[in-house]
DRENDO-1510 file (C-alpha; in Angstrom, 1 decimal, always signed):
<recs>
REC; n; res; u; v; w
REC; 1; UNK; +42.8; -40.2; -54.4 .
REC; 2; UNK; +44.6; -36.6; -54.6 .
REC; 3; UNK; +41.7; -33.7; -54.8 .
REC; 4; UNK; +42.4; -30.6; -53.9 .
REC; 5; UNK; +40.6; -29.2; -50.7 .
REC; 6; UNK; +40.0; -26.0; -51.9 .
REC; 7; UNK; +39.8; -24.3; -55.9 .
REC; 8; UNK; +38.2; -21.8; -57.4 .
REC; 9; UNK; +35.0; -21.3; -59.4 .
REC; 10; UNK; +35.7; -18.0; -61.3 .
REC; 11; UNK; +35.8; -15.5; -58.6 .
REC; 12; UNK; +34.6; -18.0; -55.6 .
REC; 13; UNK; +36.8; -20.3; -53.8 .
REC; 14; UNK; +35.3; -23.2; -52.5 .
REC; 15; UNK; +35.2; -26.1; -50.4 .
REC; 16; UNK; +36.9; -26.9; -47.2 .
REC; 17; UNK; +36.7; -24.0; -44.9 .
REC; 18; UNK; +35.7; -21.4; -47.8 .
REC; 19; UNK; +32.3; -20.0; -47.4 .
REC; 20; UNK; +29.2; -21.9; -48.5 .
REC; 21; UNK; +28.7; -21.5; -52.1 .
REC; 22; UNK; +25.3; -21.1; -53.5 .
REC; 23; UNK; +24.1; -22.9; -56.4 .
REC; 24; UNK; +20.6; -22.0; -57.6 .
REC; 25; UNK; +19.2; -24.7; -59.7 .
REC; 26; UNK; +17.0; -23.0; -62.4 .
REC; 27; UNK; +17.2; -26.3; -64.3 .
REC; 28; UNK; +14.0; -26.9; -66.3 .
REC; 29; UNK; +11.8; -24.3; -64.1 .
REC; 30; UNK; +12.1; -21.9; -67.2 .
REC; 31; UNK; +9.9; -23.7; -69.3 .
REC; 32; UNK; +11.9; -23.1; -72.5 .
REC; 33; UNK; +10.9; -19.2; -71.7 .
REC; 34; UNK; +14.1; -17.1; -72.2 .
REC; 35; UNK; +12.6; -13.9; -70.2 .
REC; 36; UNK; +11.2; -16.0; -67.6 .
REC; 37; UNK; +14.8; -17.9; -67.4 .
REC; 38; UNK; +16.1; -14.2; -67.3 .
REC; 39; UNK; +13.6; -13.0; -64.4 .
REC; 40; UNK; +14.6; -16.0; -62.7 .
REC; 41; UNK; +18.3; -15.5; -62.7 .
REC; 42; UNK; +17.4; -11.6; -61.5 .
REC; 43; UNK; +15.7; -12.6; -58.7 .
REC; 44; UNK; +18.3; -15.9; -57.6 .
REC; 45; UNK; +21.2; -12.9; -57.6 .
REC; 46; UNK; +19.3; -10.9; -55.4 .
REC; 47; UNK; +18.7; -13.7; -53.0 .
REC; 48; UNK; +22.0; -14.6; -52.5 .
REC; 49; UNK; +23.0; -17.0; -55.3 .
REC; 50; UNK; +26.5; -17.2; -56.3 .
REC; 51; UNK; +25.6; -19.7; -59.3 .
REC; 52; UNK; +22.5; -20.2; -61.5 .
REC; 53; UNK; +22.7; -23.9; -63.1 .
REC; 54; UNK; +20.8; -25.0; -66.2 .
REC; 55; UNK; +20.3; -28.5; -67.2 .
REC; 56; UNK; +21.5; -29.0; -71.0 .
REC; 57; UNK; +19.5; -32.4; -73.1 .
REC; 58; UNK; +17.7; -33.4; -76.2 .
REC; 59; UNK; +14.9; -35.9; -74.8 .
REC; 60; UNK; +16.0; -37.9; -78.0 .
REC; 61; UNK; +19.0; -38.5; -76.2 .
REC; 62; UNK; +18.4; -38.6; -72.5 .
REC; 63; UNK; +15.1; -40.9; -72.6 .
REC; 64; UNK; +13.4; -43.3; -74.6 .
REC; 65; UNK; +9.9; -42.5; -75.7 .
REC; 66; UNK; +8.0; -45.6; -73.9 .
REC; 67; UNK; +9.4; -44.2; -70.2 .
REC; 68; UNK; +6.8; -44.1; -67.5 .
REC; 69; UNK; +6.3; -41.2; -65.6 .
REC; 70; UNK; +7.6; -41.0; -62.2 .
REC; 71; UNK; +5.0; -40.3; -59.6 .
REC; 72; UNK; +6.2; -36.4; -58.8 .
REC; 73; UNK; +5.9; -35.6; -62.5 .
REC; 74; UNK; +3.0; -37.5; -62.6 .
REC; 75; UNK; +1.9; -35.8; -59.7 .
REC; 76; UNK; +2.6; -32.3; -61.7 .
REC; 77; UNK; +1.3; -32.8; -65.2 .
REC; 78; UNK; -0.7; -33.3; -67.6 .
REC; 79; UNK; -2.1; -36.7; -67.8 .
REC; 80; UNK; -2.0; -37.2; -71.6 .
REC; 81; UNK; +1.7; -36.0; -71.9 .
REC; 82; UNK; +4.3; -38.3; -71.9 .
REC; 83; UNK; +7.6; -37.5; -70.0 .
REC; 84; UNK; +9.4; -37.5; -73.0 .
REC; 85; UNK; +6.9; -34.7; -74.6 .
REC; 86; UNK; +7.3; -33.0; -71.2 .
REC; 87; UNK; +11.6; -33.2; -71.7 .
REC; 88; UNK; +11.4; -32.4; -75.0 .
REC; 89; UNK; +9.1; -29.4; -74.0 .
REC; 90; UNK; +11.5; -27.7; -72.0 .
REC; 91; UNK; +14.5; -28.1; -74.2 .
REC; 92; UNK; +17.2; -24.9; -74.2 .
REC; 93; UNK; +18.7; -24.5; -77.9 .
REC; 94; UNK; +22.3; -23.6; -78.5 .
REC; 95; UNK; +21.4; -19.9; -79.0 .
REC; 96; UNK; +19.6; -19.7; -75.5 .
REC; 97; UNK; +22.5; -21.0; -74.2 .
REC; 98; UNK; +24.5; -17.9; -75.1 .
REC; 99; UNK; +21.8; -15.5; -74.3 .
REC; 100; UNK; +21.1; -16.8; -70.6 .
REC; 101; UNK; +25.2; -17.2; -70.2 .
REC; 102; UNK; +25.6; -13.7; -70.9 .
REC; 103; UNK; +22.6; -12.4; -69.4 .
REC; 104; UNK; +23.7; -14.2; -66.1 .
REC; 105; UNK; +28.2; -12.5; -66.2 .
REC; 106; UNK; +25.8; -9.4; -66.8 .
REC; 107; UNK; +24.4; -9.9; -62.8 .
REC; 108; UNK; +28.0; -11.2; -61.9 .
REC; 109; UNK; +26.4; -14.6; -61.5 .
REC; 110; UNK; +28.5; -17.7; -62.4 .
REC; 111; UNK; +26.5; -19.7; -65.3 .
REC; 112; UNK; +26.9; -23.3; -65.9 .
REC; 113; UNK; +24.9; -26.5; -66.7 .
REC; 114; UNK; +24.5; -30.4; -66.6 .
REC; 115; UNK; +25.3; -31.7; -70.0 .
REC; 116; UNK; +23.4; -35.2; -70.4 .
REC; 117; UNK; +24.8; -35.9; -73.5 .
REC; 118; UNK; +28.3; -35.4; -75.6 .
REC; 119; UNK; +26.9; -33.1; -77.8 .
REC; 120; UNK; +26.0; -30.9; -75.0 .
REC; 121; UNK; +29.3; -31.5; -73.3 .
REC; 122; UNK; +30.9; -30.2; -76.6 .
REC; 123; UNK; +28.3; -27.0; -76.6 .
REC; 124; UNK; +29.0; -26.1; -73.1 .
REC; 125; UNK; +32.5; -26.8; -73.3 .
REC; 126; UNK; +32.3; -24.0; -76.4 .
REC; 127; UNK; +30.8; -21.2; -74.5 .
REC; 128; UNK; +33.5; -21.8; -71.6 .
REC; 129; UNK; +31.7; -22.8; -68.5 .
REC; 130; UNK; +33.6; -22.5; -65.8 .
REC; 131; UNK; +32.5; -25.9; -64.1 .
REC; 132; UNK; +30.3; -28.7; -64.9 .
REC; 133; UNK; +27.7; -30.5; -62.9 .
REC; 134; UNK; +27.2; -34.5; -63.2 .
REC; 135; UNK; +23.8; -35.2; -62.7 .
REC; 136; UNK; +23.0; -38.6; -59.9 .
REC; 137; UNK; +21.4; -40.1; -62.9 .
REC; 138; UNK; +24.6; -40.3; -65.0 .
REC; 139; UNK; +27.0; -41.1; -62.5 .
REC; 140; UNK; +27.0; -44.6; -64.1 .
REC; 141; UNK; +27.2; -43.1; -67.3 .
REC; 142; UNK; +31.5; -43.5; -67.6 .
REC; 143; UNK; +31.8; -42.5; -70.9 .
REC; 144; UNK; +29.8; -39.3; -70.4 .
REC; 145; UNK; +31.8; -38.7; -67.5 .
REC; 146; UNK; +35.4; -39.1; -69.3 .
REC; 147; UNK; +34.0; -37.0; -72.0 .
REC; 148; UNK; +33.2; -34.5; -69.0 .
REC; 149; UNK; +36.5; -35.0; -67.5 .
REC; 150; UNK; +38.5; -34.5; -70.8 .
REC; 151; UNK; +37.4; -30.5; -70.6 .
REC; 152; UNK; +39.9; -30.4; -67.6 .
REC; 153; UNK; +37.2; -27.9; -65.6 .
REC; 154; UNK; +36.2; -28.2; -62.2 .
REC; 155; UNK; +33.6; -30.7; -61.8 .
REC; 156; UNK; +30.4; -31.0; -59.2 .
REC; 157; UNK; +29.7; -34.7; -58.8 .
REC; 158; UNK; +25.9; -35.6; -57.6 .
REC; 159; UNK; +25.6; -39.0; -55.7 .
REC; 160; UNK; +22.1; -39.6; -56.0 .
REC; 161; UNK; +20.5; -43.4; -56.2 .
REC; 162; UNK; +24.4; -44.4; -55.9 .
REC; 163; UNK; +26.4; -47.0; -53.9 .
REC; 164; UNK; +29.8; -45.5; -53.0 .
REC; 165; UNK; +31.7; -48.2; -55.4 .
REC; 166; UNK; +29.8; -46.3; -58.3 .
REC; 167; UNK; +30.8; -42.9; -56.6 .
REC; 168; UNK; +34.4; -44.6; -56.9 .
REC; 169; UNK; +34.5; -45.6; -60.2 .
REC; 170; UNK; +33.3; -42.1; -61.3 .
REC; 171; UNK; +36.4; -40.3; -59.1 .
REC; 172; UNK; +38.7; -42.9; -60.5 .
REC; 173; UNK; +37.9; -41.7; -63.8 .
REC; 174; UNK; +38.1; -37.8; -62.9 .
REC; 175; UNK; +41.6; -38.4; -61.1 .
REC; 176; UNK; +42.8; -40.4; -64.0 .
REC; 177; UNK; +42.0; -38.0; -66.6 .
REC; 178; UNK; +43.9; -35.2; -64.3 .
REC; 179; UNK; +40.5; -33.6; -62.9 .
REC; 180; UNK; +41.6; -32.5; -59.3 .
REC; 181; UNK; +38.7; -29.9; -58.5 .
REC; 182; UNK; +35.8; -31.7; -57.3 .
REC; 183; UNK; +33.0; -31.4; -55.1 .
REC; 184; UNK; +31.1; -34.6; -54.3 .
REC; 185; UNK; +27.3; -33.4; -53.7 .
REC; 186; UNK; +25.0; -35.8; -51.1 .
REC; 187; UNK; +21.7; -35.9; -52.8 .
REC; 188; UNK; +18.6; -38.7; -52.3 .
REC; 189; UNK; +16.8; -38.6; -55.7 .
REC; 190; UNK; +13.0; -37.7; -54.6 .
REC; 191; UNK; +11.4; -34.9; -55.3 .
REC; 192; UNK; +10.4; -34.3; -52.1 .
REC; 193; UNK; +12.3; -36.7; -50.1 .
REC; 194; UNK; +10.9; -38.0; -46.9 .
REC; 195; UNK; +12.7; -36.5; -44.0 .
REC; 196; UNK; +14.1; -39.9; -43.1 .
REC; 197; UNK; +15.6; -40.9; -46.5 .
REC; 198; UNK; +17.7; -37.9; -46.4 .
REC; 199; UNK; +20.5; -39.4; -44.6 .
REC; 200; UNK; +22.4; -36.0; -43.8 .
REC; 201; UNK; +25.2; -38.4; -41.7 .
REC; 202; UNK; +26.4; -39.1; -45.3 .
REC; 203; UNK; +28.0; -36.1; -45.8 .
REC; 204; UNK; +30.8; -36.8; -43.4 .
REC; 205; UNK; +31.0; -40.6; -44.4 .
REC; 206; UNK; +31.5; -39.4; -48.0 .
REC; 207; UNK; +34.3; -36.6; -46.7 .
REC; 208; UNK; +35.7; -40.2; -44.6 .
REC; 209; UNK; +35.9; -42.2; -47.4 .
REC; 210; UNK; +37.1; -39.5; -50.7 .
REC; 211; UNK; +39.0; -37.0; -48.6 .
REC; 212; UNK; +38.0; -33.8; -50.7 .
REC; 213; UNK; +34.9; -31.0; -50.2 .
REC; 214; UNK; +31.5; -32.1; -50.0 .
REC; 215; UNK; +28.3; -30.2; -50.9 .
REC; 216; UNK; +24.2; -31.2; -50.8 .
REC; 217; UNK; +21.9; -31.1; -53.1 .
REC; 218; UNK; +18.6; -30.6; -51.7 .
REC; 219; UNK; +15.2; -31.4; -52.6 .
REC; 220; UNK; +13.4; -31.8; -49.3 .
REC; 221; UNK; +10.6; -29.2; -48.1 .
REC; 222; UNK; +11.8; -25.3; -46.5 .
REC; 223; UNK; +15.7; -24.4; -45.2 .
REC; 224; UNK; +16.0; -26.3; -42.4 .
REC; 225; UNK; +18.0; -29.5; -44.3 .
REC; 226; UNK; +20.3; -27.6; -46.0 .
REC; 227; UNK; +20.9; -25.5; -42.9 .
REC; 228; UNK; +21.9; -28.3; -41.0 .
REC; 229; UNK; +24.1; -30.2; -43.9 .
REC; 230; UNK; +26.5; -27.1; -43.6 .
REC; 231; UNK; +26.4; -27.6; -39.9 .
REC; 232; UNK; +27.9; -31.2; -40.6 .
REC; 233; UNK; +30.2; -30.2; -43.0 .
REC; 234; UNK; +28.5; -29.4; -46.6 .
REC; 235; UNK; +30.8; -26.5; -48.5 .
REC; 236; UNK; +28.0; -26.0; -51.3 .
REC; 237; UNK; +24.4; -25.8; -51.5 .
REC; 238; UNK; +22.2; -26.4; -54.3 .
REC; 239; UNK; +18.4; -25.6; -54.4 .
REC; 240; UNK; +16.1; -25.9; -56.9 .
REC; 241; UNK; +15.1; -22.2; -57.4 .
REC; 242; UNK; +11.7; -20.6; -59.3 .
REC; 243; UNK; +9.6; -17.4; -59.0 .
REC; 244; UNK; +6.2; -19.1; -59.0 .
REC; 245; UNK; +5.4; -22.6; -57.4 .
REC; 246; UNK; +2.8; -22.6; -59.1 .
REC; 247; UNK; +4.4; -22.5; -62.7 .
REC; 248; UNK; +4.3; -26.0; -64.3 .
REC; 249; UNK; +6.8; -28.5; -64.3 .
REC; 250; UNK; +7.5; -31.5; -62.2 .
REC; 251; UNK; +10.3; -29.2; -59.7 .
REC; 252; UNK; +8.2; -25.9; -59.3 .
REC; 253; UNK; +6.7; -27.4; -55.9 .
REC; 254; UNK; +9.9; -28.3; -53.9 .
REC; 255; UNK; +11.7; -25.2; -55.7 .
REC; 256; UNK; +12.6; -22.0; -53.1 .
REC; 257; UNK; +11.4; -18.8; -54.1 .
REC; 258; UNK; +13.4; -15.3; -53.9 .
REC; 259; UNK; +12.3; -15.0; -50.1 .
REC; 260; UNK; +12.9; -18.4; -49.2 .
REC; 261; UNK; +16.6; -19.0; -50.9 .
REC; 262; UNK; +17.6; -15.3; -49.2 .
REC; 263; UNK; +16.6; -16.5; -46.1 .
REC; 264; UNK; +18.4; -19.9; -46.2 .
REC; 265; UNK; +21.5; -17.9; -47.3 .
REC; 266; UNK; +21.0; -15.2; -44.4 .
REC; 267; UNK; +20.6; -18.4; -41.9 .
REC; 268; UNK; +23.5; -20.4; -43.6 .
REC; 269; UNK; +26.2; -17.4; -43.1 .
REC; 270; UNK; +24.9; -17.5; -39.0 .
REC; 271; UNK; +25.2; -20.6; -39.0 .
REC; 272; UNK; +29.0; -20.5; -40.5 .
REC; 273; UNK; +29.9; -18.1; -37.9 .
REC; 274; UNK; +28.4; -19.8; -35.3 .
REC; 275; UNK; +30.6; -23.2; -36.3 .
REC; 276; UNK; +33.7; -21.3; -35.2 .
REC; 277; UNK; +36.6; -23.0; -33.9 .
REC; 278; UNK; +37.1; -27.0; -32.9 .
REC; 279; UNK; +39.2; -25.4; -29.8 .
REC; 280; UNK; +36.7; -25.5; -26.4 .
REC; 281; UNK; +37.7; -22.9; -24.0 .
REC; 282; UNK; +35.6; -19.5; -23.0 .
REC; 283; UNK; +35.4; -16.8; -26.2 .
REC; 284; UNK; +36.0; -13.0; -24.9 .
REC; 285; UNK; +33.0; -12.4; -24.7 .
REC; 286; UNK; +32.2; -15.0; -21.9 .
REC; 287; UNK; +34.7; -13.2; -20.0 .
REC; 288; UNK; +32.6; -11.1; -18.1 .
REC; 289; UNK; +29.9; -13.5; -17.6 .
REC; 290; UNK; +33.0; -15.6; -16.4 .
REC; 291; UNK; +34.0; -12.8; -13.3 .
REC; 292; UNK; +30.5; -12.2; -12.6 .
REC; 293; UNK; +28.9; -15.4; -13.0 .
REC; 294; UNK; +30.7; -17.7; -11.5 .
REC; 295; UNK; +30.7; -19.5; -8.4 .
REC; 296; UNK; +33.2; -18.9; -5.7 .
REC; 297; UNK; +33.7; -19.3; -2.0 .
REC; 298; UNK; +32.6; -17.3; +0.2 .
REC; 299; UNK; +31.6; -16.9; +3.9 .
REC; 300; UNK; +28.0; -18.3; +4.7 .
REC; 301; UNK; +27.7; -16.2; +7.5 .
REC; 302; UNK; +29.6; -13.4; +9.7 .
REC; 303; UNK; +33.2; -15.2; +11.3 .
REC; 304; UNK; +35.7; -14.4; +13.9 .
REC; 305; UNK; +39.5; -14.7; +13.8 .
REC; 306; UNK; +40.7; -18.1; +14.7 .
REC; 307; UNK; +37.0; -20.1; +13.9 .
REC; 308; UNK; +38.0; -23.1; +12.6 .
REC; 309; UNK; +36.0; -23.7; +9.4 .
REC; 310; UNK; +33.3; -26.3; +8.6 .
REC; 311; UNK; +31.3; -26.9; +6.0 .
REC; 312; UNK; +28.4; -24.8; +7.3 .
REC; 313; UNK; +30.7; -21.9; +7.2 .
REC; 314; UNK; +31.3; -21.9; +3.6 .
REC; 315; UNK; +28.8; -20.7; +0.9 .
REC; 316; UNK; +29.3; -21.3; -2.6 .
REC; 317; UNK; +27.5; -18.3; -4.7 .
REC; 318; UNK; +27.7; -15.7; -7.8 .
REC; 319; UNK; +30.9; -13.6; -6.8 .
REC; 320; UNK; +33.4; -11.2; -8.2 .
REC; 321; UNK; +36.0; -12.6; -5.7 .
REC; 322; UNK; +37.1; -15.3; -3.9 .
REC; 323; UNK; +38.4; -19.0; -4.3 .
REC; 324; UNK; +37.5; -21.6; -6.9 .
REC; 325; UNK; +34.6; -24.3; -5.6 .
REC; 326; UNK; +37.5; -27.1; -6.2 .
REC; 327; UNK; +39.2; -25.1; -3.1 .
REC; 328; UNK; +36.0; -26.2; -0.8 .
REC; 329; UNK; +37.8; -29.5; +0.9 .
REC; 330; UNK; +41.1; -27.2; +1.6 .
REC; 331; UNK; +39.2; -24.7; +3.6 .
REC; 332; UNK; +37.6; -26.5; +5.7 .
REC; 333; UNK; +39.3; -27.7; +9.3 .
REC; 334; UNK; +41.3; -24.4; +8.6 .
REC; 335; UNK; +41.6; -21.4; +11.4 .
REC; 336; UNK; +41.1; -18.1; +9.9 .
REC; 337; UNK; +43.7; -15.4; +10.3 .
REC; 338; UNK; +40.9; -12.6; +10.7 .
REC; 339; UNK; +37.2; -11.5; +11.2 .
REC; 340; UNK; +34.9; -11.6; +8.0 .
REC; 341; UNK; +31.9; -11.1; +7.1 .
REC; 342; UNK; +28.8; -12.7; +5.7 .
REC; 343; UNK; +29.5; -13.1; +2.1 .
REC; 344; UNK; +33.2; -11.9; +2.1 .
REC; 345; UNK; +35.3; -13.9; -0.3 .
REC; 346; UNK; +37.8; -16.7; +1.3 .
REC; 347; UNK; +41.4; -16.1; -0.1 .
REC; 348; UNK; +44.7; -18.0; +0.7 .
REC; 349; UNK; +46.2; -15.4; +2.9 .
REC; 350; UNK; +42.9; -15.8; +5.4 .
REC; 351; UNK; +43.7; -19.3; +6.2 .
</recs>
């Protein structure tokens, strides 16, 4: 498959070796409240964000009406609603769509949104997003995907629930229809996730097998996950993001607030520098520590000219001067050339 390493999401280039790009996930958090959508997207630019993502649906087209609830939105709701009340509920319109878009260029934030249908496809696709998401859930769904790939825009590709033939068969689709900037996000589709379902190792077995950039989408508990999925490789981080955990909705609870998404993004840029380069040898810094701190060979106690050396007679300690350890077996049965003192550094032209 031939993806490109690297693109660009309006002013942002991503993937490999580009700096982490920041995706909050507003998603449904907003409640179908424009000025709480609005407050959101203030307070996700001043923590850092790059992106704010929406999710775009009609319940009539995403779920049928008879669906059970799943246990963290039955968890987080009220017991009488059904979850395609609750969908339907939290339903942006076309106009609110524009609004939040423009609201969102206004805080030179980068607005985009899952479509989970073809209308919305054709709606977002309208208003000129600059890349679209594909949610886990609708990786299977091909025909959405073509419809998806047909706009020709970057696409981010969720793996959630999937086996990596279905990952395949989605890609396949993308490359055939000409779509060569894609991020593949690692996701695991609970809401929170138990720490061992997480499976962070996939994000270099999905780089192994598709050979283009790989981000994680993260639902677990705190920073600490998506800190360590850029340590193994992740180019793109997506949190679900809200003001109030509090707030209803089923994704409130495992959402990061202001505080919490700044941090992460304070602790993910460390984390980038600290990555550094694949080449082990001592940084400039060490250099110092290097001539101060390093062992060397010196005399273990006073000597005379002509003592031939043993082992006693040679110390190994902390020393600006003298010759390396490896040297130790050279020295010794050797006759020195002059007098030195306790602690005075052994060098080739004593022996």
């Amino acid at each position: 498959m031939a993806f490109n390493k690297t693109f660009t999401i309006e002013n942002k280039t991503v993937g490999l070796g580009c700096p982490v790009y920041f995706v909050a996930e507003i998603g449904r958090n907003h409640n179908a409240d424009i000025e709480l959508a609005k407050t959101m997207i203030d307070k996700a630019g001043e923590s850092g964000a790059d992106s704010v993502k929406f999710q775009s649906f009609r319940a009539s087209e995403l779920l049928i009406k008879e669906l059970p609830k799943v246990s963290h939105i039955k968890e987080t709701s009220d017991e009488h609603k059904t979850a395609f009340e609750l969908t339907e509920a939290v339903e942006l319109k076309f106009d609110d769509h524009v609004v939040l878009k423009e609201y969102a260029e206004e805080k030179k934030l980068t607005f985009f949104s899952t479509p989970e249908d073809h209308n919305m496809v054709n709606l977002l696709s309208k208003l000129k997003i600059p890349v679209f998401k594909i949610a886990s859930l609708d990786i299977v769904y091909l025909d959405l995907v073509e419809s998806i790939a047909e706009t020709k825009c970057p696409i981010i590709l969720s793996t959630g629930m999937s086996y990596l033939g279905e990952i395949e068969k989605a890609l396949l689709i993308l490359e055939k229809k000409g779509v060569n900037n894609v991020i593949l996000l690692h996701c695991t589709s609970n809401y929170p996730p138990e720490y061992e379902d997480i499976n962070l190792n996939v994000i270099p077995t999905l780089k192994r097998c598709f050979d283009l950039p790989i981000g994680y989408s993260d639902h677990s508990l705190g920073i600490g996950v998506s800190i360590a999925a850029v340590a193994l490789g992740a180019c793109l981080i997506e949190r679900h993001f809200t003001i109030d955990k509090s707030l209803p909705g089923p994704d409130q609870r495992l959402s990061l607030v202001a505080d919490e998404f700044k941090k992460m993004v304070d602790e993910i840029r460390n984390v980038e520098k600290a990555l550094g380069s694949h080449v082990k040898r001592p940084v400039s810094s060490e250099m110092v520590m290097r001539k101060l701190h390093r062992r060397r060979l010196v005399a273990a106690k006073d000597l005379k000219q002509g003592d031939s050396l043993t082992r006693d007679d040679i110390a190994c300690k902390c020393s600006e001067y003298g010759l390396e350890p490896e040297f130790l077996s050279f020295l010794i049965g050797r006759n020195l050339k002059q007098a030195i003192k306790k602690d005075s550094p052994f060098h080739f032209s004593i022996v």
